[in-house]
C-alpha positions in Angstrom: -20.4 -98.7 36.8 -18.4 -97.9 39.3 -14.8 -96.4 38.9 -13.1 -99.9 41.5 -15.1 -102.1 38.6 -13.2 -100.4 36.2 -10.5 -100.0 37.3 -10.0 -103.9 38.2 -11.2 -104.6 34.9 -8.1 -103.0 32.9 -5.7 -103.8 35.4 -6.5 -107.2 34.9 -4.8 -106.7 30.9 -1.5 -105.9 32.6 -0.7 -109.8 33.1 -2.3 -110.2 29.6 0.2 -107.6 28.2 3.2 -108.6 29.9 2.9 -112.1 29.4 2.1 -111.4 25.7 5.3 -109.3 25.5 7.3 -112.0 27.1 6.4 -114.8 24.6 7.3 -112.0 21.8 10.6 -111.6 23.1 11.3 -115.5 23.4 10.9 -116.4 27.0 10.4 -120.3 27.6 8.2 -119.9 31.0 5.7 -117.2 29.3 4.1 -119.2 27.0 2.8 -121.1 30.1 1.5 -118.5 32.4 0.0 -116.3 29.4 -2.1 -119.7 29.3 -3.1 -120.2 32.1 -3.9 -116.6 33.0 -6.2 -116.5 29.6 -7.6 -119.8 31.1 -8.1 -118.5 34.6 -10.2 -115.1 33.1 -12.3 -116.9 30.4 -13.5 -119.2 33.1 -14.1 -116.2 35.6 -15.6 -114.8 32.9 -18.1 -117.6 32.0 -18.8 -117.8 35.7 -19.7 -114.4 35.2 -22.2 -115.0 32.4 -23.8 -118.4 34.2 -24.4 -115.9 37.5 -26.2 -113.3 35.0 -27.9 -116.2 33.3 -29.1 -118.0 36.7 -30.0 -114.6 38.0 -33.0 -114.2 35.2 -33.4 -117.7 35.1 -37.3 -117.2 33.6 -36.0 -115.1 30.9 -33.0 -117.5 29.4 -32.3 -121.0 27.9 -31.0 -124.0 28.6 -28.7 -123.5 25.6 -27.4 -120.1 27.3 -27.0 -121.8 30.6 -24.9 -124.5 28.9 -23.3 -122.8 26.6 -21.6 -120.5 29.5 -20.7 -123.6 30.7 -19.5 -124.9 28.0 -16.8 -122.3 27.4 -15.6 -122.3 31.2 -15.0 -126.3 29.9 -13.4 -125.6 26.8 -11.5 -122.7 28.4 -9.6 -125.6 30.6 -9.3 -127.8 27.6 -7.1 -125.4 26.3 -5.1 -124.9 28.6 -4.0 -128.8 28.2 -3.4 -128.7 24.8 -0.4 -127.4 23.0 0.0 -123.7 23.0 -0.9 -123.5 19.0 -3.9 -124.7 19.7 -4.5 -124.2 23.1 -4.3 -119.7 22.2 -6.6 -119.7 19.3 -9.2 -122.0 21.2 -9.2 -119.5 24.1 -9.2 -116.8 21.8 -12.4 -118.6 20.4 -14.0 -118.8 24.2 -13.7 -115.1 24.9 -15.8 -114.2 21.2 -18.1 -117.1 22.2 -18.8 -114.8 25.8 -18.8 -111.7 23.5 -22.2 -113.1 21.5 -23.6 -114.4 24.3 -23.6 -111.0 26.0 -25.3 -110.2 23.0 -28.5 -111.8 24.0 -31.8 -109.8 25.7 -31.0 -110.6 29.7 -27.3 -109.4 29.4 -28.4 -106.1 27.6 -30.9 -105.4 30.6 -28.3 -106.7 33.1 -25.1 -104.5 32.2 -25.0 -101.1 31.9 -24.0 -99.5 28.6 -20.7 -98.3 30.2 -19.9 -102.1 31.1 -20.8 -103.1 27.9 -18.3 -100.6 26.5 -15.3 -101.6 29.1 -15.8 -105.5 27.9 -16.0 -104.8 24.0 -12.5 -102.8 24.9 -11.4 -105.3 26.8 -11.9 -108.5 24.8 -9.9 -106.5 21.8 -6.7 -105.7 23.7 -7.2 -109.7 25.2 -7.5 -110.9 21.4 -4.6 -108.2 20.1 -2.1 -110.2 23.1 -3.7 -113.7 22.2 -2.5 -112.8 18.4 0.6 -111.3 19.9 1.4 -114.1 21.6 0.7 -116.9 19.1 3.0 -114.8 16.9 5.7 -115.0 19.3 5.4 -118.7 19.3 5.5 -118.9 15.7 8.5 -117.0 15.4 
C-alpha cells in the first residue's frame, strides 16, 4: 500500500476522535456530526466493498453483493434514528464490513498491509463509537 493510502486512511479518525471527544465533554452539536461522519464512512466504506465485490463478480454472491448494500442502507438508517440507537447500529455496520472482508475475493484483493491498517482502524472507530455513546449516557 502506498504511504498517501495510509496516510488518508488514519487522518480520516481525526474527525472520529474529535467528535468522540466533543460528545464526552458534553457538546450539544457533536452528537450530530459524530453521526453523520460515522454514517458518511460506513457508506464510503460499503461502497468500497460493493467495488471489490463487482470487480470479481465470477468469484462472489449475490448475498455479498447485497449484503454490502445492505450496510451502506442501514448505515443511513442510523443516522435517522436517535443517537442511542443510531451509534450502536453503525457500530454494528462497520463489524458487519469487518466479516465480510473476511471472505476469499477480499483476501486476494487487499494486501496484507491494508488488511492490517482496516483491523486498526475499525478498533479506534469502535473505541470513539463506545466513547461517544458513553458521553451521551452521561
Amino acid at each position: 500500500m502506498n504511504g498517501i493510502s495510509q496516510k488518508l486512511g488514519y487522518a480520516g479518525l481525526i474527525p472520529f476522535v474529535f467528535f468522540a471527544l466533543s460528545v464526552l465533554a458534553g457538546s450539544t452539536w457533536a452528537p450530530d456530526f459524530f453521526t453523520l461522519y460515522s454514517a458518511l464512512i460506513l457508506s464510503f466504506m460499503a461502497g468500497a466493498c460493493w467495488g471489490v465485490l463487482q470487480a470479481q463478480r465470477d468469484h462472489v454472491s449475490s448475498a455479498e453483493l447485497g449484503l454490502s448494500i445492505g450496510v451502506f442502507l442501514w448505515g443511513w438508517l442510523m443516522y435517522f434514528v436517535p443517537h442511542l440507537a443510531g451509534l450502536p447500529g453503525l457500530l454494528l455496520g462497520y463489524w458487519v464490513l469487518v466479516w465480510l472482508e473476511r471472505q476469499p475475493v477480499f483476501r486476494q484483493s487487499y494486501k496484507r498491509d491494508y488488511r492490517t491498517m482496516r483491523w486498526t482502524l475499525t478498533l479506534v472507530v469502535s473505541a470513539c463509537h463506545a466513547v461517544a455513546f458513553w458521553g451521551l449516557l452521561t
